[in-house]
C-alpha positions as CSV (number, residue, x, y, z in Angstrom):
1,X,0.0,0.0,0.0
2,X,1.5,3.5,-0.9
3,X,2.0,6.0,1.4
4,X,-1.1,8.2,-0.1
5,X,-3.2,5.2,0.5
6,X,-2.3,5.0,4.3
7,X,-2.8,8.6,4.7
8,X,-6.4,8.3,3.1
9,X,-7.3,5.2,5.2
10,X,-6.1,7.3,8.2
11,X,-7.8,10.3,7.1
12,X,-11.2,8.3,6.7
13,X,-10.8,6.8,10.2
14,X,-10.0,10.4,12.1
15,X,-13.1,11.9,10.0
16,X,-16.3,9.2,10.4
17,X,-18.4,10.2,12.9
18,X,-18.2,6.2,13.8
19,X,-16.2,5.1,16.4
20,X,-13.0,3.2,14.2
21,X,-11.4,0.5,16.4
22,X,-8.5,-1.8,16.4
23,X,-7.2,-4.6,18.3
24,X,-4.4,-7.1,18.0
25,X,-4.6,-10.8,18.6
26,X,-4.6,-10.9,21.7
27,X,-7.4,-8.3,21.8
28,X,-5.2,-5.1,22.6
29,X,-6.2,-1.8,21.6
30,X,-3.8,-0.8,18.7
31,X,-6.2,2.3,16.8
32,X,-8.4,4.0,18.7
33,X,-10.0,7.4,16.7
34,X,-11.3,10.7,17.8
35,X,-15.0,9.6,17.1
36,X,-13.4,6.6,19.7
37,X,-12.8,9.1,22.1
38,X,-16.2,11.2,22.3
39,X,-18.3,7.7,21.9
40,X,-16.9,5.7,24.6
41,X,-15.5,8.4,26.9
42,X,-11.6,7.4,26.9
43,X,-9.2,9.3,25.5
44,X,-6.6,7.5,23.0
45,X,-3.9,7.4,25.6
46,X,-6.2,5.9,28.4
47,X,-7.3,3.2,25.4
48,X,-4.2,2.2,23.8
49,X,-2.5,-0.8,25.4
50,X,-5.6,-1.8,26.7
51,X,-7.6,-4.9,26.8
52,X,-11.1,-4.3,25.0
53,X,-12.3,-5.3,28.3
54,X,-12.4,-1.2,28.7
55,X,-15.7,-1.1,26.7
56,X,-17.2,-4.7,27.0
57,X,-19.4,-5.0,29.9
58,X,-18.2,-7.6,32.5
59,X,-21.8,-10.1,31.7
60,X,-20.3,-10.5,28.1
61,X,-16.4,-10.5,28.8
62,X,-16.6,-14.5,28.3
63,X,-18.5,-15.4,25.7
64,X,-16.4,-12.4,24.1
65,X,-13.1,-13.6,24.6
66,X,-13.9,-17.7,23.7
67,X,-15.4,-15.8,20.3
68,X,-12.3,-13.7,19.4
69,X,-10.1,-16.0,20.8
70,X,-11.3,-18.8,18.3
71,X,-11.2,-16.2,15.6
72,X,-7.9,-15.4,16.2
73,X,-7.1,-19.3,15.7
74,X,-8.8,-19.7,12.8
75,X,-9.2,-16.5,11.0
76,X,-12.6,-17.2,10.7
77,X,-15.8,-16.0,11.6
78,X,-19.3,-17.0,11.3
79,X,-20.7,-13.3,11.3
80,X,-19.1,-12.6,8.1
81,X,-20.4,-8.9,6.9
82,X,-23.8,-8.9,9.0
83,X,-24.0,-5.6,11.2
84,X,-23.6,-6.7,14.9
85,X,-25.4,-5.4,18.3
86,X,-24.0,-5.8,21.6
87,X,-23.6,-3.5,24.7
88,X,-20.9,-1.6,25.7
89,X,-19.4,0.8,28.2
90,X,-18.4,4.3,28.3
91,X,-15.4,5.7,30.8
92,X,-17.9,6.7,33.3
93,X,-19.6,3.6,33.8
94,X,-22.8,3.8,31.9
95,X,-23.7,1.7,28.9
96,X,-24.8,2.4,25.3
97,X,-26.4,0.4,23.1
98,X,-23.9,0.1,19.4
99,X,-24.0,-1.6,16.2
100,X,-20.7,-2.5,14.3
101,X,-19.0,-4.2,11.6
102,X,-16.3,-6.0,11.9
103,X,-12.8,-6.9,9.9
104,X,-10.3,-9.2,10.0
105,X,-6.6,-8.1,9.6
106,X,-4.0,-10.3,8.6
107,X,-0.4,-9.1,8.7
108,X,1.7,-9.2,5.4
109,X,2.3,-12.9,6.3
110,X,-1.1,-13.8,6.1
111,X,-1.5,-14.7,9.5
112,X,-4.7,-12.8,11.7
113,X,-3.1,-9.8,13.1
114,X,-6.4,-8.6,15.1
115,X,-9.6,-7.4,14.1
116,X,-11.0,-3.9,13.0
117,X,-14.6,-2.2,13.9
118,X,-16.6,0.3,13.1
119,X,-18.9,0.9,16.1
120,X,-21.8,3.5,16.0
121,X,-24.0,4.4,19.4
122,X,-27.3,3.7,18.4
123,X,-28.6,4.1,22.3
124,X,-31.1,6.7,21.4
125,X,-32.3,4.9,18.4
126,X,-32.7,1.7,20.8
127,X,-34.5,3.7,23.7
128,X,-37.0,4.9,21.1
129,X,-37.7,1.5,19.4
130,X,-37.8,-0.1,23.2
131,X,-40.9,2.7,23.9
132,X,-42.5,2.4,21.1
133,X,-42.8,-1.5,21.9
134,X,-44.1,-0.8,25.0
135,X,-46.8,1.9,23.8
136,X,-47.7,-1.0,20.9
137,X,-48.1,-3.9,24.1
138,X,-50.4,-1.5,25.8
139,X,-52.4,-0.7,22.9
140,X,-53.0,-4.2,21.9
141,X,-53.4,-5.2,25.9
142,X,-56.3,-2.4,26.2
143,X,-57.8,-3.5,22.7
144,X,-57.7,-7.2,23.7
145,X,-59.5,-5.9,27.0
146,X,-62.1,-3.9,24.9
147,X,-62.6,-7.5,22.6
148,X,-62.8,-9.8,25.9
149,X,-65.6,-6.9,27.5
150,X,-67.6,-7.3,24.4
């Protein structure tokens, strides 16, 4: 990859308004981008050289790390390009809802050299669809109320 090409990639990943991630095999913050900083609360030095623990709530940590841990091994996964959900955690302890993709990097070898996300905080988005559920439930509880009176 030529130089200009770096600087674009880096560009692109210091511009999105997504958060751009990156950790090595053993699941070590390696990237961590301004959008990074403002979503999750850390600030690239507090981030880099980190576990990803930082943002993964301590309910998921397992299942996480038995997941990356076989991706790693394999350089495979079974999520492919499908837009993932999870939970995470910001700096002062609260948690947002995200959606990501993922990538796999391989070093010039070939060999998995970590993986790569986009991450976007879709909390607000999430909090919405969760009332509008709960409006919908209500409606249909009162309506199935009105049916049983008749």
């Amino acid at each position: 990859m030529s130089d200009e090409t770096t600087a674009l990639y880096a560009a692109i990943a210091e511009g999105v308004p997504d958060a751009v991630i990156f950790a090595d095999r053993e699941g070590i913050i390696r990237l961590w981008s301004p959008a990074a900083e403002r979503m999750f609360g850390f600030t690239a030095a507090e981030a880099l050289g980190r576990s990803l623990d930082l943002i993964i709530p301590e309910n998921l940590r397992t299942r996480h790390w038995e997941g990356y841990r076989q991706v790693m091994a394999t350089g495979e996964t079974s999520y492919g390009t499908k837009l993932l959900t999870a939970p995470a955690l910001r700096a002062d302890g609260s948690r947002i809802s995200t959606e990501f993709s993922m990538a796999l990097v391989r070093d010039a070898a070939g060999a998995m050299a970590g993986s790569g996300a986009i991450i976007r905080d879709v909390t607000e988005r999430w909090q919405k669809e969760k009332e509008l559920k709960a409006r919908l439930a209500e409606l249909e509880r009162r309506c199935g109320a009105d049916e049983a009176a008749r």
